[in-house]
C-alpha positions in Angstrom: 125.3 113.6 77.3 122.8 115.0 79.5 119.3 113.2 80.3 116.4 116.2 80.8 114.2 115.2 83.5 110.2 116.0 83.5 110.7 118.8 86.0 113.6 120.5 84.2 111.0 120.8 80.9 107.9 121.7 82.7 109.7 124.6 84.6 110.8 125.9 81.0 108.0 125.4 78.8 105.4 125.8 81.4 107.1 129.0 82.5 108.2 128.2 85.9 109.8 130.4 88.5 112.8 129.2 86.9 112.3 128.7 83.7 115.2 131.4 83.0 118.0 129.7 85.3 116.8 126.8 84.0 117.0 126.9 80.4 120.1 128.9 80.7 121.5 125.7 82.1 120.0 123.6 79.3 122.2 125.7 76.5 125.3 125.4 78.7 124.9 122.0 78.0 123.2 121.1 74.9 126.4 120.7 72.9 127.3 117.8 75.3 123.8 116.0 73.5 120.4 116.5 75.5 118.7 113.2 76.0 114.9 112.4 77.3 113.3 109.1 77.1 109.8 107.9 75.8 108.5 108.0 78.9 109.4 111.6 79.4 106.6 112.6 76.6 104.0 111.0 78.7 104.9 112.6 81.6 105.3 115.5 80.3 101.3 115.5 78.9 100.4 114.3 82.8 102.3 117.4 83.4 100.2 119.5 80.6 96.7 117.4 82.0 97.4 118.2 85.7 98.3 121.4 85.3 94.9 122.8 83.1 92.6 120.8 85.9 93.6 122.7 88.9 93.6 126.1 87.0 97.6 127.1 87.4 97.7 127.2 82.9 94.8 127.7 81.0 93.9 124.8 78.4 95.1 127.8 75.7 98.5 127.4 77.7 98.6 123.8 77.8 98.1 123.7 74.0 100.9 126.2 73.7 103.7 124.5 75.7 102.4 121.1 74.8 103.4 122.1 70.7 106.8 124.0 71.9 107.8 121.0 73.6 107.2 118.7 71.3 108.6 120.6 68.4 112.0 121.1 70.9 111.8 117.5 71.7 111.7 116.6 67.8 114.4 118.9 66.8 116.6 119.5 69.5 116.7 116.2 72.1 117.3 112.9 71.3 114.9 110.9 72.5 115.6 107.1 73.9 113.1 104.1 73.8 112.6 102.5 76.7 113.9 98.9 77.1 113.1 96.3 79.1 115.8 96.3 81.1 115.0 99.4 82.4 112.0 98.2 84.3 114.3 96.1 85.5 116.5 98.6 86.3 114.1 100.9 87.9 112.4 98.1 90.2 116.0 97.2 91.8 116.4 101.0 92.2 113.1 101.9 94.0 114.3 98.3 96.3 117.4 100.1 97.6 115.6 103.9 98.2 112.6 104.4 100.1 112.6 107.9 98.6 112.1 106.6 95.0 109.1 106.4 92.7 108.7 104.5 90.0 108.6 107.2 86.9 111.8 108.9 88.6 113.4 105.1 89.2 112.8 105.0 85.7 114.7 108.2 84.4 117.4 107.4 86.3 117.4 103.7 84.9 117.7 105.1 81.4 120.1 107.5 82.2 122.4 104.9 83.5 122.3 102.9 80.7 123.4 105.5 78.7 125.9 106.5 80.8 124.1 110.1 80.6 124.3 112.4 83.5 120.9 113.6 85.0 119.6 117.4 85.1 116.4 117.7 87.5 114.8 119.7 90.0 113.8 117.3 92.1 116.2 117.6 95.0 115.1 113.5 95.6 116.3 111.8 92.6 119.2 114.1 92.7 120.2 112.2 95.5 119.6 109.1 94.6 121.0 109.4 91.3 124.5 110.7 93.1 124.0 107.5 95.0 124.1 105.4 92.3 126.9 107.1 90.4 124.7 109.6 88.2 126.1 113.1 87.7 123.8 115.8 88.3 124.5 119.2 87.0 122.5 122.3 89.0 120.1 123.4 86.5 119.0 126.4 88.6 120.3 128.3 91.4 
């Protein structure tokens, strides 16, 4: 199993500069399972929001990769609820990295449960996730 971070979904359905690598990496690995978590729909609308307020999509865009996503997410991830354990999870996380937000503390806190492996952009979480045991596969590059 595989757990999609935000960034790996906003570079594809937001077309990223590597939206290509990117989702080539996704079907490498979607017969392993491809999970996201309920939180991952938020953010991914913060990602939709932010992006139509400073101009980079237009709100025609927005709409657009806002229904591809959610018809991928419905068909082709399985999504997890969030528990709360994985509050917990993500507080104790964020008290042993200085380099850990809360949303990305929370990903990785789901993922763990799990027992998923973690696919994201963000060369941060990366690390921490490696530090906490988490495999990360290279999603681009």
């Amino acid at each position: 199993m595989t757990y999609l971070d935000t960034s790996v979904l906003a570079a594809v359905f937001f077309r990223e500069a590597t939206a290509a690598a990117v989702a080539a990496g996704m079907r490498r690995h979607a017969g392993e399972g491809l999970l996201i978590s309920a939180w991952t729909l938020t953010e991914m609308a913060s990602v939709g929001a932010i992006k139509a307020r400073t101009g980079a999509v237009t709100p025609t865009t927005r709409g657009e990769a806002m229904e591809a996503f959610q018809r991928f997410a419905s068909t082709e991830l399985r999504v997890i609820e969030l528990e709360a354990i994985d509050f917990r999870a993500a507080a104790r996380l964020i008290e042993h990295s200085e380099n850990l937000r809360a949303g990305d503390a929370l990903h990785l806190a789901v993922a763990q449960r799990v027992g998923a492996a973690l696919a994201t952009l963000d060369a941060r979480m990366a690390t921490a996730a490696r530090a906490v045991g988490l495999a990360v596969w290279p999603v681009a590059g």
